[in-house]
N, C-alpha and C positions, 0 to 999 in steps of 0.2 A: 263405531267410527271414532277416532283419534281426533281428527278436524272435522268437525260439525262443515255444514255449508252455511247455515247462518242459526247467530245465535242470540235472541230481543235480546237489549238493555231493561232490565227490570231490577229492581233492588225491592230493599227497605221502603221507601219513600211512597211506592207504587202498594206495596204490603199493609200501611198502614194507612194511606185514603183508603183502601177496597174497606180496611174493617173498619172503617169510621161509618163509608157510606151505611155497612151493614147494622150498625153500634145505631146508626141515626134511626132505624125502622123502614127508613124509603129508599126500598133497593130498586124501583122500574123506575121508568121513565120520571125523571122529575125538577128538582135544582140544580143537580150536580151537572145534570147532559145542559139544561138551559146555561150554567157556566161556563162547558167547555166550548158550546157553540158559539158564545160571545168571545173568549179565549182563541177560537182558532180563525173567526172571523176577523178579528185584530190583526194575527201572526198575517194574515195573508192579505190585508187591506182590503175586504170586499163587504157588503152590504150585508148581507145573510148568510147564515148556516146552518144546516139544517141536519141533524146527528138520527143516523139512522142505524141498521145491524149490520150491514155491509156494504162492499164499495158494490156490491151488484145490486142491492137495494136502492144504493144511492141513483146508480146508471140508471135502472127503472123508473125511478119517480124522474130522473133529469130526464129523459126521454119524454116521459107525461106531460110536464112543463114545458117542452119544447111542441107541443101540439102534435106529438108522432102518433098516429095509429094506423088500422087495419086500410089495407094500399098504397100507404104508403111507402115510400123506398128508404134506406137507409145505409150511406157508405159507410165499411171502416174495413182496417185492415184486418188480413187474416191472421196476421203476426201479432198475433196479443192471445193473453186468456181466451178460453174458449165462452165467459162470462160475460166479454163486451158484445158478441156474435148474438149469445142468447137474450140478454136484455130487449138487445130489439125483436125478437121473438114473442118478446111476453107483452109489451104492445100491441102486434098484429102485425108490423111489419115486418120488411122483407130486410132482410142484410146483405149487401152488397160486394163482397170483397174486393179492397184495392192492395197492389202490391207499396212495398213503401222502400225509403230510399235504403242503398245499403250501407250508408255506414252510420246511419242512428236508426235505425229500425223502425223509422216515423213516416207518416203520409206526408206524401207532398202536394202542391199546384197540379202538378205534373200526372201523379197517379192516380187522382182524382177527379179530374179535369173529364178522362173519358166516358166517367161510369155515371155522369149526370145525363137525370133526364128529367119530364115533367112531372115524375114521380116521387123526386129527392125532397123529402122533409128536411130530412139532416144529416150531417157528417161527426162521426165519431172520432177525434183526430186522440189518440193514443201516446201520452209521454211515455214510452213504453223503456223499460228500467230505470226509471229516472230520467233520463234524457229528452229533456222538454219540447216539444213539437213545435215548429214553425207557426203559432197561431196564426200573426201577424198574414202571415202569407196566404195562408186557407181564407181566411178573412178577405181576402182582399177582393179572390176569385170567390166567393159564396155569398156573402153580402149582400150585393149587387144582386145576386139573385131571390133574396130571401130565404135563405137554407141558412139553418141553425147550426151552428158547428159545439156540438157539446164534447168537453175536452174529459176525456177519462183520464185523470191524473192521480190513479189510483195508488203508482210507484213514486208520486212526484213533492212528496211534502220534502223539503228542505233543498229542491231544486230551483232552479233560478231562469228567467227569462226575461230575457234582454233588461236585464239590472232590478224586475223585480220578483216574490214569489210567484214559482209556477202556479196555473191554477187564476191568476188574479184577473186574467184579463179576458175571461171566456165568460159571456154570457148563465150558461150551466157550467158547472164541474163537479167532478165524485169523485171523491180521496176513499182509500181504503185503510184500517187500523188492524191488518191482518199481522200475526207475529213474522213473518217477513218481510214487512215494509220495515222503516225505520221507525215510525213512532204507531207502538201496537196499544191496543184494548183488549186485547184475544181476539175478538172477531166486531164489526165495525165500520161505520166510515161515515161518510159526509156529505152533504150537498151543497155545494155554494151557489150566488145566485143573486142580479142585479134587482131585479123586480122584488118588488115588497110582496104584491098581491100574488105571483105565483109560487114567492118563501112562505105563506099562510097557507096558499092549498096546499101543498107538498108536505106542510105538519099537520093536517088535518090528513090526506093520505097515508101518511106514514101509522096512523095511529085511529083506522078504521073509518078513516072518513066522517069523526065527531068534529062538531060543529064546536065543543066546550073540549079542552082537553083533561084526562084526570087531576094532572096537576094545579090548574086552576080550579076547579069543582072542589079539591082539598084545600084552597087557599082563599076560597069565599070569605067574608067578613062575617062574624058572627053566623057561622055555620050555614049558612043561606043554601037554598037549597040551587042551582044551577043546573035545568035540564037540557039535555045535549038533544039536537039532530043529527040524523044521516043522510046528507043531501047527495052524496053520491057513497059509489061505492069505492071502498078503500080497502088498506092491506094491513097485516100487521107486522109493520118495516121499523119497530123501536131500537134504540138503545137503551140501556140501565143504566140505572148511576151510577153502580160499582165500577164497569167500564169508562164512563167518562170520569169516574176518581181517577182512574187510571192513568185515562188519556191528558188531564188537567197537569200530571207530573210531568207524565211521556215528552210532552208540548214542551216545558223547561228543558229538555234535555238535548231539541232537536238539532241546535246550535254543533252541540260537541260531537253528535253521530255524523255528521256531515263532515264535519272536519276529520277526523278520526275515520273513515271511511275514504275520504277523498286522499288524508294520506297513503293509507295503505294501497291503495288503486295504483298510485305513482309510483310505488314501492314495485309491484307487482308489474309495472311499465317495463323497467329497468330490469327486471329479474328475466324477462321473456324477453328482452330484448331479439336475441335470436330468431326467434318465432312469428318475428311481426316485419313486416316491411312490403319488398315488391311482389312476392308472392303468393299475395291474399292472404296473411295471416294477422288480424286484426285484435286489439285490445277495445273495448269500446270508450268513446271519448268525450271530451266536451262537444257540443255544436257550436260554429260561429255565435248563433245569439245570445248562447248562454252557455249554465254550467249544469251537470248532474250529481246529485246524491248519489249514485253507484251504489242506487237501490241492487239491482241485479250487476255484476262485474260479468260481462260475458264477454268468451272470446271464439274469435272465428279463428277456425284450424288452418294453416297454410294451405295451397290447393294440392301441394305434393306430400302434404303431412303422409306416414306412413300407415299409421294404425287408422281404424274407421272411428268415427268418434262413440259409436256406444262402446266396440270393445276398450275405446280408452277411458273411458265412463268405466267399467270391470275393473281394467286395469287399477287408477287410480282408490277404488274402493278395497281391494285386494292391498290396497301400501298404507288402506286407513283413511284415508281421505275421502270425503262425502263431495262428490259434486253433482250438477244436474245437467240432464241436457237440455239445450238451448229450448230459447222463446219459443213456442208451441204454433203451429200451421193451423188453424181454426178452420181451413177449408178440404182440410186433409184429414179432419174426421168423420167420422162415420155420419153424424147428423148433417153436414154441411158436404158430404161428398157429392162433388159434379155438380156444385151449384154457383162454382168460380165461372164470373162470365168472361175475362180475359185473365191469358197466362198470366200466373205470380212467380217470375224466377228470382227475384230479389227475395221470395219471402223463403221458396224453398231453399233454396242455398243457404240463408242463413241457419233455418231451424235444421237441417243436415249435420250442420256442419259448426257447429257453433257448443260450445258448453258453460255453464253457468260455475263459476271459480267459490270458492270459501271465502267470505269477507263478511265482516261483523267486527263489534264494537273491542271484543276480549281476543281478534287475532292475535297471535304474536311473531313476531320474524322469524322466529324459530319454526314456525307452524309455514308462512309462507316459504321460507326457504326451502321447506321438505314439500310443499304440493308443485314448486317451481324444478326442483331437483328431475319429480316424477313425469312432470310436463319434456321437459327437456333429453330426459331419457329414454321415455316412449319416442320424440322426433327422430331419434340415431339410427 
């Protein structure tokens, strides 16, 4: 492929913390992840952070801290990874699907509101491409009830809600450091989180459920001997330090991906012009409360578009161009088929109908001109 769909920012700088961590001896869990979690606990203004192997790691232990288990109920939408679905899975609960609004691909008050019952632990509310979810609003209607709303903000690092970092204002959150977000580790993510005491269980879970972690046990005084318990049982959800080397540059960088991404977006507004208007042909956008990284650039095909969107998926790959189709139906696969308790047509129409565009840090207008050219020529 000629145009990648996305492509990390990684250089130099990223090359030589990994060999440093490796140069230092202590490549697992150790200094380096304990700095980046104070490092991205800053960037986003919250209490704790907690650096795990992935954002589906992350979801799991936020799930744990939210007191979710087996009977319990659990909304989220079906419009996301099929990873938020399963998280709650591996607790014991039950996943819920709600459809979500159409034009930020998010839950609302509104889609959520029916699927409560006295079995709701918590709601999964989903910045799903970046595009930051209505906390405020979920919040308003769950609260009152005691239903946890943990925000999978897995696409959402360099996103914004209502004037500050997504992510900041959610009791839980799990970012993800996959090489298609914007700030990658290879594989990775996060847990944030207000509570002190359920930021220590969550690092005690993440790392087998020891009482002493290795890193301390190697940081005794004078070699002291520090023996660990297992008061419950745990998992093995780490991060390395070569990765949080990583993620310690990545973090410096997030500023210019976001901007440099939000351009191109705009660029890419204007090029499709034609394509977007009153009949259903959508670019995805900012929300009233805020703004997106444009982690995912997806666009919804007009409703009279003429090609089907896989064959224009073919198409576009056939001219060189890499792109993907849209946000994925989680109740439309095989493990979760027929377990949608009310219709989702907001969700299907989008993942029908919807494809994931090239956008990354090294696009060039040249590159968008020729995926825009093809876009426009399949519509004729």
């Amino acid at each position: 492929m000629t145009i990648p769909v996305m492509v990390p920012w990684l250089g130099e700088e990223e090359a030589e913390a990994a060999a440093e961590a490796v140069r230092s001896g202590w490549i697992a869990q150790g200094p380096r992840t304990a700095a980046f979690e104070r490092a991205f606990a800053d960037h986003l203004g919250v209490e704790h952070a907690v650096a795990v192997s992935s954002c589906t790691t992350a979801l799991h232990l936020a799930l744990i801290g939210a007191g979710v288990g087996p009977g319990d109920e659990v909304v989220v939408p079906s419009f996301s990874f099929v990873a938020t679905a399963n998280a709650v899975t591996y607790v014991g609960a039950v996943p819920v699907f709600a459809d979500v609004d159409p034009a930020t691909g998010n839950l609302t008050p509104a889609t959520v509101e029916p699927l409560l019952t006295a079995r709701t632990r918590a709601v999964v509310a989903v910045d799903q491409g970046g595009v930051p979810v209505d906390l405020d609003a979920l919040r308003a209607l769950l609260d009152p009830r005691g239903t946890t709303v943990v925000e999978d903000a897995a696409c959402a690092a360099g996103s914004v809600y209502r004037g500050a970092p997504a992510g900041r204002g959610a009791e839980l959150a799990a970012f993800s450091f996959h090489p298609r977000k914007l700030l990658t580790t290879g594989e990775g993510g996060m847990v944030t989180c207000r509570d002190g005491a359920v930021a220590a269980r969550l690092r005690r879970l993440r790392e087998h459920g020891m009482s002493v972690s290795a890193a301390d046990r190697h940081a005794a005084p004078g070699g002291a001997a520090l023996l660990e318990t297992y008061d419950e049982i745990g998992f093995n959800h780490r991060m390395t330090d070569i990765q949080a080397a990583v993620g310690l540059v990545q973090l410096g960088r997030l500023p210019a991906l976001v901007e440099r991404r939000r351009a191109l977006a705009g660029r890419y507004r204007a090029l499709l012009a034609p394509l977007l208007g009153e009949d259903g042909g959508r670019l995805v956008a900012d929300p009233p409360h805020g703004t997106t990284n444009f982690q995912s650039c997806w666009l919804l095909l007009p409703d009279a578009f003429p090609v089907g969107r896989d064959d224009l998926l073919g198409r576009l790959a056939a001219a060189g161009i890499s792109a993907r189709r849209g946000i994925m139906a989680a109740h439309l696969e095989a493990p979760y088929a027929g377990t949608a308790r009310v219709p989702l047509p907001a969700t299907e129409h989008l993942t029908r109908n919807s494809l994931v565009l090239p956008l990354h840090h090294f696009l060039t207008e040249e590159q968008q001109d020729q995926v825009a050219a093809a876009l426009l020529a399949a519509a004729c």
